[in-house]
C-alpha positions as CSV (number, residue, x, y, z in Angstrom):
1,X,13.8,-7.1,-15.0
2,X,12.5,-4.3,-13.2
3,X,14.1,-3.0,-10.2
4,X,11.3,-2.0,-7.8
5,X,11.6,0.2,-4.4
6,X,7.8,-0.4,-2.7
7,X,6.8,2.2,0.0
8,X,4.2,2.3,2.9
9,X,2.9,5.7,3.3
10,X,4.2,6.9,6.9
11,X,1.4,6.8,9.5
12,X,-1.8,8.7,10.1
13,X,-4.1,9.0,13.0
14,X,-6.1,6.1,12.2
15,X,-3.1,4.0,12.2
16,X,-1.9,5.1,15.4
17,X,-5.5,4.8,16.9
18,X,-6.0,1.0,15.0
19,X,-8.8,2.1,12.8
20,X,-9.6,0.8,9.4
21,X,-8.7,3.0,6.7
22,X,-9.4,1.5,3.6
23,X,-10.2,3.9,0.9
24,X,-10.9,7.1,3.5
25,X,-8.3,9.4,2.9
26,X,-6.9,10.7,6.5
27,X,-3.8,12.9,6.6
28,X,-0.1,12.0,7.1
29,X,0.2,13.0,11.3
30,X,3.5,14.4,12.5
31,X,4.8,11.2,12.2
32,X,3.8,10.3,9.3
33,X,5.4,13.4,8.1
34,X,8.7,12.9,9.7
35,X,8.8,9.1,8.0
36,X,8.4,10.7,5.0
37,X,11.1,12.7,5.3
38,X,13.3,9.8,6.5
39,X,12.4,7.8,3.2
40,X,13.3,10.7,1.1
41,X,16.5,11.8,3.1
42,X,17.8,7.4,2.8
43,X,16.6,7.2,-0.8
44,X,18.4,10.6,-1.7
45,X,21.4,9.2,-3.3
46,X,19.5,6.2,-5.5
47,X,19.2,7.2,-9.0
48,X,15.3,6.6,-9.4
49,X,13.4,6.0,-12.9
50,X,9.6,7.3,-11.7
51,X,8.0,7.6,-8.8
52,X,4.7,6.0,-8.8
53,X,1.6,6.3,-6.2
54,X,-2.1,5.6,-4.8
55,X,-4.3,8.8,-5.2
56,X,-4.8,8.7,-1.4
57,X,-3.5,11.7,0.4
58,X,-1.4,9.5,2.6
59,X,0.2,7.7,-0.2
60,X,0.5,10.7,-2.4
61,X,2.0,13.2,0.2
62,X,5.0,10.9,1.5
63,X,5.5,9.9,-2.5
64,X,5.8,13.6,-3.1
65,X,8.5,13.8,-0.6
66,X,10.2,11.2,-2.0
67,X,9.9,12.7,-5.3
68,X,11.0,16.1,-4.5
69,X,14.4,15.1,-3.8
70,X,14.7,13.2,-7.1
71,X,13.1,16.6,-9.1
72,X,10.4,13.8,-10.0
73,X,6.7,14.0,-11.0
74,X,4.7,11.6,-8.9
75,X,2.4,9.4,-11.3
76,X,-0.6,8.3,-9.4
77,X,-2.6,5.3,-9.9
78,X,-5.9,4.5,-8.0
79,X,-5.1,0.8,-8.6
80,X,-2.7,1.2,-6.2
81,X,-4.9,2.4,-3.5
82,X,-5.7,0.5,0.0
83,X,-8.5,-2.5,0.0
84,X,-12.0,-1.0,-0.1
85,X,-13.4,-2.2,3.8
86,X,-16.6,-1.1,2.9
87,X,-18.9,-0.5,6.1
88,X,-15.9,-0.9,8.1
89,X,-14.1,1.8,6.9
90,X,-12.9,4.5,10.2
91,X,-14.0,1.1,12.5
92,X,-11.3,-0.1,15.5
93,X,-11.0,-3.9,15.0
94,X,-12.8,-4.6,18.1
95,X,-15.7,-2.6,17.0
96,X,-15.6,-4.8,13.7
97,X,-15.2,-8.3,15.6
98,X,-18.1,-7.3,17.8
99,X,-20.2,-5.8,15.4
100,X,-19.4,-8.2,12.4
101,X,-18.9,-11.5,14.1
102,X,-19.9,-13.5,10.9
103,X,-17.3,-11.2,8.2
104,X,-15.0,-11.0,10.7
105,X,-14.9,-14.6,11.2
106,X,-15.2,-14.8,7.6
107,X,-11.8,-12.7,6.9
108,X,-9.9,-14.9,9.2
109,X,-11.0,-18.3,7.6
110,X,-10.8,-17.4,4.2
111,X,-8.5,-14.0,4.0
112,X,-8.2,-14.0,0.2
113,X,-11.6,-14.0,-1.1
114,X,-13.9,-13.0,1.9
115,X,-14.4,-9.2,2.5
116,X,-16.2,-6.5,4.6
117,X,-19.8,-5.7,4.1
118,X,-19.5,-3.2,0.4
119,X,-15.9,-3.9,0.5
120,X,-13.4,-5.8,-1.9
121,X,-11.2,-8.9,-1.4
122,X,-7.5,-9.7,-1.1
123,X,-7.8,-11.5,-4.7
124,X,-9.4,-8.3,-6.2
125,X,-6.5,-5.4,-4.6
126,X,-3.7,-8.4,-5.8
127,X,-5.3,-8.2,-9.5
128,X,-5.2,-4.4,-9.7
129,X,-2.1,-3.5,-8.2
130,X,-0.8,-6.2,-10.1
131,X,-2.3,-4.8,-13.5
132,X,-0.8,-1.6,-12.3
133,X,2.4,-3.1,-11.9
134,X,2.8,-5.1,-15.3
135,X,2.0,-1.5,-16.6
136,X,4.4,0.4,-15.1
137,X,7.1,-2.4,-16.4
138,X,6.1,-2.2,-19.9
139,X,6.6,1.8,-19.4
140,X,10.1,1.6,-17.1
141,X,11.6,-1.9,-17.7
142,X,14.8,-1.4,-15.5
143,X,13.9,0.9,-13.0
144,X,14.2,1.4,-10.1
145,X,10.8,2.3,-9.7
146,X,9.3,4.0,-6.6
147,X,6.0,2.6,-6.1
148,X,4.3,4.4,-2.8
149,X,1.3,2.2,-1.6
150,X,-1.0,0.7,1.5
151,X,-0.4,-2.0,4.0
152,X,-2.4,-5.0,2.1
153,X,-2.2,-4.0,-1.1
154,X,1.7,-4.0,-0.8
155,X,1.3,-7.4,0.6
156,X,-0.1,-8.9,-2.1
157,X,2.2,-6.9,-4.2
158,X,5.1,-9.0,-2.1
159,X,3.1,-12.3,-2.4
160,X,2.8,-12.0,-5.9
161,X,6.0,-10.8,-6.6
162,X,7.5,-13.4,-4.6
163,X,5.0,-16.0,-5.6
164,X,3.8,-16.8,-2.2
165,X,0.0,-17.9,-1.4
166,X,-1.8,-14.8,-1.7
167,X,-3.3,-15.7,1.7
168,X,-0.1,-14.6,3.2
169,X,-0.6,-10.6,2.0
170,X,-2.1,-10.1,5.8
171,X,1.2,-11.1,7.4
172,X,3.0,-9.2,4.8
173,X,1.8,-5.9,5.6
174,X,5.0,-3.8,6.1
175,X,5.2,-1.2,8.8
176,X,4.5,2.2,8.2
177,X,7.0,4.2,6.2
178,X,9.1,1.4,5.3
179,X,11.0,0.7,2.0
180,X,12.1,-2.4,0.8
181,X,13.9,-3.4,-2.7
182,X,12.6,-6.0,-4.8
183,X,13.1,-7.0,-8.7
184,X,10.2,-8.7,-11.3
185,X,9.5,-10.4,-13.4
C-alpha cells in the first residue's frame, strides 16, 4: 500500500482573479510562493520516497520547494497536469456562462463526461492521473509519495482513490496549497 501526500500548487493570479487555467501555465504569485514555502517548512520532518509533479510551472515550482528540503529530484509527469478547458482557458466563469450557455450548462448536468469547446472531460484527467498514479506505485510501493497537482485533477485523484462517483471530483477540489495524506491501493 502506498502512502501518498497529494499537493495543490499554491495560488496564481488567475486563481486569485477566478480565471480558468487549465493547461496555461501562469506563475506562482507572492502567495503562491509563500504557500509553498509553508508546505515545504510542515512537510520538513516527513521522511519522503519521491516527489512527483505536473510539468506546469505552478505545480512544478511549489513541488521544487517541497523537494528541496528533502535533497529530492522532482519527477514530472504531464498526466498530472490540470483539465484541458479548451477555448475557455484564461476565461472568468461569468464570461464562460454568458458566452457558453449550452457547455456551460452542459458541465453542470453531466460534470464527468461533458467538457469545454477543444477541452477534455473529468473521465479523461481521472484516467491519466490515474495511469500516472498505478505507475508511480509499481516504482515506489510504500511511499510516501509527494505527488504535486491541480484542483480537478486531484479531485478525481480523491474520488478514485476513495472510490467515490467521479462526478464528485468538482466538489473535491482542494484549496490552494493544501496537503492531505491518503494510502492506495
Amino acid at each position: 500500500m502506498t502512502a501518498w501526500i497529494l499537493v495543490r500548487h499554491g495560488a496564481t493570479d488567475w486563481n486569485r482573479d477566478g480565471r480558468y487555467q487549465g493547461q496555461a501555465d501562469p506563475p506562482l504569485n507572492a502567495e503562491g510562493r509563500a504557500q509553498a514555502a509553508r508546505l515545504a517548512d510542515a512537510l520538513a520532518a516527513r521522511p519522503i520516497e519521491a516527489v512527483y509533479s505536473s510539468d506546469l510551472q505552478r505545480a512544478r515550482h511549489t513541488a521544487e520547494v517541497i523537494a528541496r528540503v528533502h535533497g529530492q529530484a522532482v519527477h514530472l509527469d504531464q498526466r498530472l497536469r490540470e483539465v484541458n478547458q479548451g477555448a475557455w482557458e484564461g476565461m472568468l466563469v461569468d464570461d464562460i456562462a454568458a458566452g457558453y450557455p449550452a457547455e456551460w450548462r452542459a458541465i453542470q448536468e453531466d460534470p464527468l463526461n461533458a467538457r469545454a469547446p477543444g477541452g477534455e472531460s473529468a473521465a479523461e484527467v481521472a484516467e491519466r492521473a490515474m495511469a500516472s498514479l498505478r505507475e508511480i506505485t509499481g516504482l515506489h510501493p510504500r511511499g510516501p509519495v509527494i505527488v504535486v497537482s491541480h484542483g480537478l485533477t486531484l479531485g478525481c485523484v480523491v474520488c478514485s482513490l476513495q472510490g467515490l462517483p467521479l462526478e464528485w471530483a468538482r466538489q473535491k477540489v482542494p484549496p490552494n496549497g493544501s496537503a492531505w495524506e491518503q494510502t492506495w491501493p
